[in-house]
C-alpha positions as CSV (number, residue, x, y, z in Angstrom):
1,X,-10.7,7.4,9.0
2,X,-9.9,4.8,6.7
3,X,-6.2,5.8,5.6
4,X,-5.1,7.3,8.6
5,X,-4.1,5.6,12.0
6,X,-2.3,7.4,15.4
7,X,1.4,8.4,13.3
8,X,0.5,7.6,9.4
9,X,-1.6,8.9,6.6
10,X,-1.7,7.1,3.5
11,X,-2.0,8.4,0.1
12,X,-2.7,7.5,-3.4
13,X,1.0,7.1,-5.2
14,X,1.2,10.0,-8.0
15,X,3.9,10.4,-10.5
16,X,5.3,13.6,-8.6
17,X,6.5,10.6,-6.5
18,X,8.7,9.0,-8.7
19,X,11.9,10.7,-7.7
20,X,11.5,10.0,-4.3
21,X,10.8,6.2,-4.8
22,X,13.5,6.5,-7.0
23,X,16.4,7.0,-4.2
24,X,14.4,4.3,-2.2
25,X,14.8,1.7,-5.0
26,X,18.4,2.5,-5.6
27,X,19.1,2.1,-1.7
28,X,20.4,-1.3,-1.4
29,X,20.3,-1.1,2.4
30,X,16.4,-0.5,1.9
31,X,16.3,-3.4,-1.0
32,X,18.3,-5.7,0.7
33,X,15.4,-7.1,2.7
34,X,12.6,-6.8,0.3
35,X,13.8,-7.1,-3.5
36,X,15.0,-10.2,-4.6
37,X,17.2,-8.6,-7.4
38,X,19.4,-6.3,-5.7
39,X,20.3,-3.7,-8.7
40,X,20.4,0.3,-9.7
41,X,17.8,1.3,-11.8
42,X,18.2,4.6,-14.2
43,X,15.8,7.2,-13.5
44,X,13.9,6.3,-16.7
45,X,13.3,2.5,-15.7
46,X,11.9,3.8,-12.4
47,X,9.5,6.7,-13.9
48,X,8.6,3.9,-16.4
49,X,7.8,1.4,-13.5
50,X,5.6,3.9,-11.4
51,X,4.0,4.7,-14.6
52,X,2.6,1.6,-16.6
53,X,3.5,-0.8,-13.2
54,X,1.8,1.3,-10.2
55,X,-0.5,4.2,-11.4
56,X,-2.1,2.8,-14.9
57,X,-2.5,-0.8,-13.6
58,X,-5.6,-2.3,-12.7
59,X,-4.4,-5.1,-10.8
60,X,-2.2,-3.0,-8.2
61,X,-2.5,0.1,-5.7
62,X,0.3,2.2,-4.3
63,X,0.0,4.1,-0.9
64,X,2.9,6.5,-0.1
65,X,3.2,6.3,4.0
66,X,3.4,10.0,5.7
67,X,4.3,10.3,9.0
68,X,1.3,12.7,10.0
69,X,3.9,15.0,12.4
70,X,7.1,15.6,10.1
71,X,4.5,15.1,6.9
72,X,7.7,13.3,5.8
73,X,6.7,10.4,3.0
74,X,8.7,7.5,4.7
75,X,7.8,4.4,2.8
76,X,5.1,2.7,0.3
77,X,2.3,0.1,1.0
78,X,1.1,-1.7,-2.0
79,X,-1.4,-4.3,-2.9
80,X,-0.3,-6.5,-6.1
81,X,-1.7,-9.1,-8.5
82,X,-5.3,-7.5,-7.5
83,X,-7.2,-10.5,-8.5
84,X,-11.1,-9.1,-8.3
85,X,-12.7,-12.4,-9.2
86,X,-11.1,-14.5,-6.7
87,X,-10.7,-11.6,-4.1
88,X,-7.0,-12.2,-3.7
89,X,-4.0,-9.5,-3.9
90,X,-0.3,-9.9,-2.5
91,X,0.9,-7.0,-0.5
92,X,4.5,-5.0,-0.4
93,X,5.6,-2.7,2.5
94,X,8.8,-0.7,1.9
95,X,9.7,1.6,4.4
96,X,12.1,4.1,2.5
97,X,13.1,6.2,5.5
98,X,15.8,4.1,7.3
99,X,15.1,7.0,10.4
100,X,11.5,5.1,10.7
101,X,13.0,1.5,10.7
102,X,12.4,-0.6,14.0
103,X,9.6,2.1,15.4
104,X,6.5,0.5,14.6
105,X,5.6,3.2,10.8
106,X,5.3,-0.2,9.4
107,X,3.1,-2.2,11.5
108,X,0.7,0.9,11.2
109,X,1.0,1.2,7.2
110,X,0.3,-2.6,7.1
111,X,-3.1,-2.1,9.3
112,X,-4.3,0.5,7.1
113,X,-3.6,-1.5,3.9
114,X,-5.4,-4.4,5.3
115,X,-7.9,-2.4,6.5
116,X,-8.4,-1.2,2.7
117,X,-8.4,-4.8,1.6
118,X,-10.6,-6.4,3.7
119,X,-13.2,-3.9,4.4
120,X,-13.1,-1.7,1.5
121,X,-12.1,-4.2,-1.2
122,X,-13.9,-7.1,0.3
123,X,-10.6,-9.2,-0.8
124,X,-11.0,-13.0,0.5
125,X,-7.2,-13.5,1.5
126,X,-4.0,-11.0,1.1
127,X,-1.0,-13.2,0.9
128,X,3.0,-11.9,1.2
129,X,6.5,-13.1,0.4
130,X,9.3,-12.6,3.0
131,X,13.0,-13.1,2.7
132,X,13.6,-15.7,5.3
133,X,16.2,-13.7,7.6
134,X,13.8,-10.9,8.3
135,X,13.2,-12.1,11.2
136,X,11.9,-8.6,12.1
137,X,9.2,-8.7,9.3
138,X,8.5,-12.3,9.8
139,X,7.6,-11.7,14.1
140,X,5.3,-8.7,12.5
141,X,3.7,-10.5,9.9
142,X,2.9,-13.4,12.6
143,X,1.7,-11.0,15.0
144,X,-0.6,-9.3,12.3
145,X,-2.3,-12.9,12.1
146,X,-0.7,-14.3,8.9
147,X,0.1,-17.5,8.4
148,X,2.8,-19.6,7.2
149,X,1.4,-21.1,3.4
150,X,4.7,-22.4,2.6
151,X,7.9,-21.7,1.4
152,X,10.6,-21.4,-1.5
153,X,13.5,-22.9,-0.6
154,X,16.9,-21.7,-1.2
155,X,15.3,-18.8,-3.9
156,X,17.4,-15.9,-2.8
157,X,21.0,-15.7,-2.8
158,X,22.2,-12.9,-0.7
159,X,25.1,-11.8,1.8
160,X,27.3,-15.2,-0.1
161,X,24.3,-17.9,0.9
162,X,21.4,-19.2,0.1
163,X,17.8,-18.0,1.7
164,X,13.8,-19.4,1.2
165,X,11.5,-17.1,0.5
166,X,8.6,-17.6,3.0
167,X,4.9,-17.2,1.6
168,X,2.3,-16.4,4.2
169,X,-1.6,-15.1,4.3
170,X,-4.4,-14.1,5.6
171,X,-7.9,-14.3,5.2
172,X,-10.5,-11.7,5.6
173,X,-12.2,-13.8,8.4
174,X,-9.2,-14.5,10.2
175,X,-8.4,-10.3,10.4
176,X,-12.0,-10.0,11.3
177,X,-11.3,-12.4,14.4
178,X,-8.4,-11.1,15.1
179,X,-9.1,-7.3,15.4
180,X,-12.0,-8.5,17.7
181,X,-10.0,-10.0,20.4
182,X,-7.8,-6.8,20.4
């Protein structure tokens, strides 16, 4: 099934979410590795952002992660700047759940995005940004088949020093290869 693997289901991001992604984005031990602008957001900027940012835009799609035994919504997959003409999006993973962290939810979320984007979407390339020290992220991302495109250096200023933000991709051929050989 196309939005399901072993452990997750994905589903469409609705507005009844918005609380919940809400406490995610206030977390700053969930932000700290993924947001560049570390900051608390009133309720009203958050229901704003799912809104007119995630639900009524055509150039993005937001997947709430549930972990298919709890049913528990643990994190969001998203594909951004949906680019239809040059079959090109960037994609976001946040895993909200700090329980799920380190246990392989995301690597699973991330498959069933790509999955969505390469076979469904018939997208060319699906390209990410990553904070340098997540090294974590970085090992997955590798794994998953992306590559290093480049970096920003010295973009992101957290914990008192200066961090690149590393730019990687994939291209639909490349997945194609790669979930052959496994």
């Amino acid at each position: 099934m196309l939005f399901e693997s072993a452990r997750v289901t994905l589903r469409k991001m609705t507005k009844d979410d918005t609380e919940l992604y809400h406490r995610w984005r206030n977390d700053v031990k969930v932000m700290h590795s993924t947001s560049p602008s570390l900051d608390v957001y009133p309720l009203k900027a958050t229901e704003d952002f799912v809104e007119y940012v995630i639900l009524k835009s055509d150039t993005s799609k937001g997947y709430i992660m549930v972990d298919k035994k709890s049913e528990t919504s643990i994190g969001i997959v998203s594909l951004i700047n949906l680019d239809y003409k040059n079959q090109n999006a960037e994609c976001i993973i946040d895993i909200g759940e700090k329980e799920y962290w380190g246990k392989g939810y995301g690597a699973e979320g991330m498959k069933l995005l790509l999955d969505y984007a390469f076979y469904e979407l018939n997208l060319h390339r699906v390209s990410l940004r990553v904070f340098s020290f997540n090294e974590r992220a970085i090992h997955l991302y590798e794994k998953m088949g992306f590559e290093l495109e480049g970096k920003s250096r010295q973009m992101l200023f957290r914990d008192g020093k200066w961090h690149d933000i590393i730019h990687m991709g994939i291209l639909q051929e490349e997945y194609f290869m790669k979930k052959e050989t496994e």
